[in-house]
C-alpha positions in Angstrom: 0.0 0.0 0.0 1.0 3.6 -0.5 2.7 6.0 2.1 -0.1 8.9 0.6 -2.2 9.7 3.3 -5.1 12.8 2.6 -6.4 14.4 5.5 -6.0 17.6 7.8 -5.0 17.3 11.5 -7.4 16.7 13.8 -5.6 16.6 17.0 -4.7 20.2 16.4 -8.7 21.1 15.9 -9.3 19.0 19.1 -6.8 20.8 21.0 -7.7 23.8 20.2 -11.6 23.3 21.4 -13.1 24.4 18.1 -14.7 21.0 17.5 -16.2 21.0 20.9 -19.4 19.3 20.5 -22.4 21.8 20.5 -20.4 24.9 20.0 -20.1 26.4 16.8 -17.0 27.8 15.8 -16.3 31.9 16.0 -14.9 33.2 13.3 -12.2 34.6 15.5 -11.4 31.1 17.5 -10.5 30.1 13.6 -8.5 33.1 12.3 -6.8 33.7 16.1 -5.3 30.4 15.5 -4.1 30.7 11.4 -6.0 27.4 10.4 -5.4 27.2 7.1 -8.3 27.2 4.6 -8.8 24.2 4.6 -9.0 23.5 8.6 -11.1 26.7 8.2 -13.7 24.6 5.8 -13.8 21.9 7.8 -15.1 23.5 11.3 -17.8 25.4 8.9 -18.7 22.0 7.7 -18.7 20.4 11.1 -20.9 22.4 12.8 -23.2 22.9 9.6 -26.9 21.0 10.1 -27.3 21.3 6.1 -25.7 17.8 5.6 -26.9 14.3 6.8 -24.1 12.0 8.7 -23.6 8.8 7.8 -21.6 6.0 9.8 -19.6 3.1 8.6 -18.3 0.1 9.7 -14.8 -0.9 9.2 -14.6 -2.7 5.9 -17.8 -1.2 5.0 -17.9 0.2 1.0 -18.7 4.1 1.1 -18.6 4.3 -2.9 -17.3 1.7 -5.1 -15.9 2.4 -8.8 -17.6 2.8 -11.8 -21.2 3.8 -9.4 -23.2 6.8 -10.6 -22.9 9.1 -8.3 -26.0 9.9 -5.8 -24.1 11.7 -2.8 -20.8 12.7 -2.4 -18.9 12.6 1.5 -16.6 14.5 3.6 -14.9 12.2 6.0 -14.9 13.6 9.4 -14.0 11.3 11.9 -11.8 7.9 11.2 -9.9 6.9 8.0 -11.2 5.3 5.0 -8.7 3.2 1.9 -8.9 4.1 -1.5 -8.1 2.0 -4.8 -8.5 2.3 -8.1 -6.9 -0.5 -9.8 -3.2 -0.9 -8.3 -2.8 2.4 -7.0 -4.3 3.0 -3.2 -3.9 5.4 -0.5 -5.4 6.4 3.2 -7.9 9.4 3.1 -8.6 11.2 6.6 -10.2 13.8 8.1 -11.2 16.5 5.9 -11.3 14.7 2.5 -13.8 15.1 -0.1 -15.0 11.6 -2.2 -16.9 11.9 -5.4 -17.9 15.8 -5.2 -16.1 16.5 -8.3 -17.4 13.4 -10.4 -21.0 13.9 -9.2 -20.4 17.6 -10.1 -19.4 16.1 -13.6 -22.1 13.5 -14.4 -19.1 11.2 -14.1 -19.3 8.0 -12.1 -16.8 7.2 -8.7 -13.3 7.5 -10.0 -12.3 4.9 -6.8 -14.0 2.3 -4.2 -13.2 3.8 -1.0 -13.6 1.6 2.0 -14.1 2.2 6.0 -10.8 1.1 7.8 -12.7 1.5 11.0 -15.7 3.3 12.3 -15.8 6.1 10.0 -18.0 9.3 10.3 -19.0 11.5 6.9 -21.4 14.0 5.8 -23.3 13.3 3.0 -23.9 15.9 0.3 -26.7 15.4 -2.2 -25.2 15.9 -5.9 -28.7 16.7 -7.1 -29.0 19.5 -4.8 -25.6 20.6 -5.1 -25.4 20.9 -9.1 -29.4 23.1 -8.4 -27.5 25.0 -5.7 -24.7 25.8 -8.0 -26.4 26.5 -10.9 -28.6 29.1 -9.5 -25.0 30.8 -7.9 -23.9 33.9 -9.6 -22.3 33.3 -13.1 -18.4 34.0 -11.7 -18.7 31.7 -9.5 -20.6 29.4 -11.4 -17.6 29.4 -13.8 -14.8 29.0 -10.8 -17.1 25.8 -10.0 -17.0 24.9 -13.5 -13.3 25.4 -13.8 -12.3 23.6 -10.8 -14.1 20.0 -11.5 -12.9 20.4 -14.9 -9.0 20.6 -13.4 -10.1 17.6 -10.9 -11.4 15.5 -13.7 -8.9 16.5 -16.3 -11.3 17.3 -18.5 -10.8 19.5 -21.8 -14.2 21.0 -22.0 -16.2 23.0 -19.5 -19.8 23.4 -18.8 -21.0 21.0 -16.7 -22.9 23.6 -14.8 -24.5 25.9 -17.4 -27.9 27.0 -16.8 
């Protein structure tokens, strides 16, 4: 298996009390302590009630390879294993499966599997793509722009109106 491990620190959240159950973070708890963006994204998407949480078990698929699409996940708690033919790797805390294919109208890229209890947040492509297109156009196109990086694609316009 591969040394590549995706994820963002959770012992440094945890220390710093800013995933303390029932308290939603203050916007100067998370710049007082210069989380990066991304640790910044993740206590916003912690303590948001706009996504259902799902649990697995270990060994327990969360999305297997060549599947449409329905929801994509943020892992929050626990570590899941990805593969994709030969090539595998740990994701953690803080990493995103399947957003930018569902995004796409592309099926799972990899089957990701629980390597213990796992805890994610589910988001709803359907309602993302409805949230997206109705954004404002600039952002619309950075949206646009950004799955067609992930996905390598050549063309654009997954998200037109």
């Amino acid at each position: 298996m591969s040394d590549l491990f995706f994820g963002i620190n959770m012992q440094k959240l945890l220390r710093l009390g800013v995933l303390d159950p029932g308290r939603l973070p203050q916007a100067h708890d998370l710049e007082q302590h210069k989380l990066s963006s991304e640790e910044h994204l993740f206590c916003r998407l912690w303590s948001s009630d706009m996504m259902r949480s799902q649990i697995f078990g270990k060994d327990d698929p969360v999305c297997m390879q060549g599947q449409p699409v329905v929801d994509a996940f943020i892992l929050f708690q626990g570590q899941a294993q990805a593969r994709c033919g030969d090539v595998q790797f740990q994701l953690g805390p803080g990493a995103v499966i399947g957003l930018a294919e569902g995004i796409a109208g592309k099926p799972y890229r990899w089957t990701v599997h629980a390597d213990g209890i796992l805890h994610t947040r589910s988001i709803p492509i359907r309602d993302a793509v409805t949230d997206i297109r109705r954004a404002h156009e600039g952002l619309r196109s950075i949206c646009d722009l950004t799955v067609s990086r992930i996905m390598a694609l050549n063309q654009k316009g997954h998200l037109s109106s």
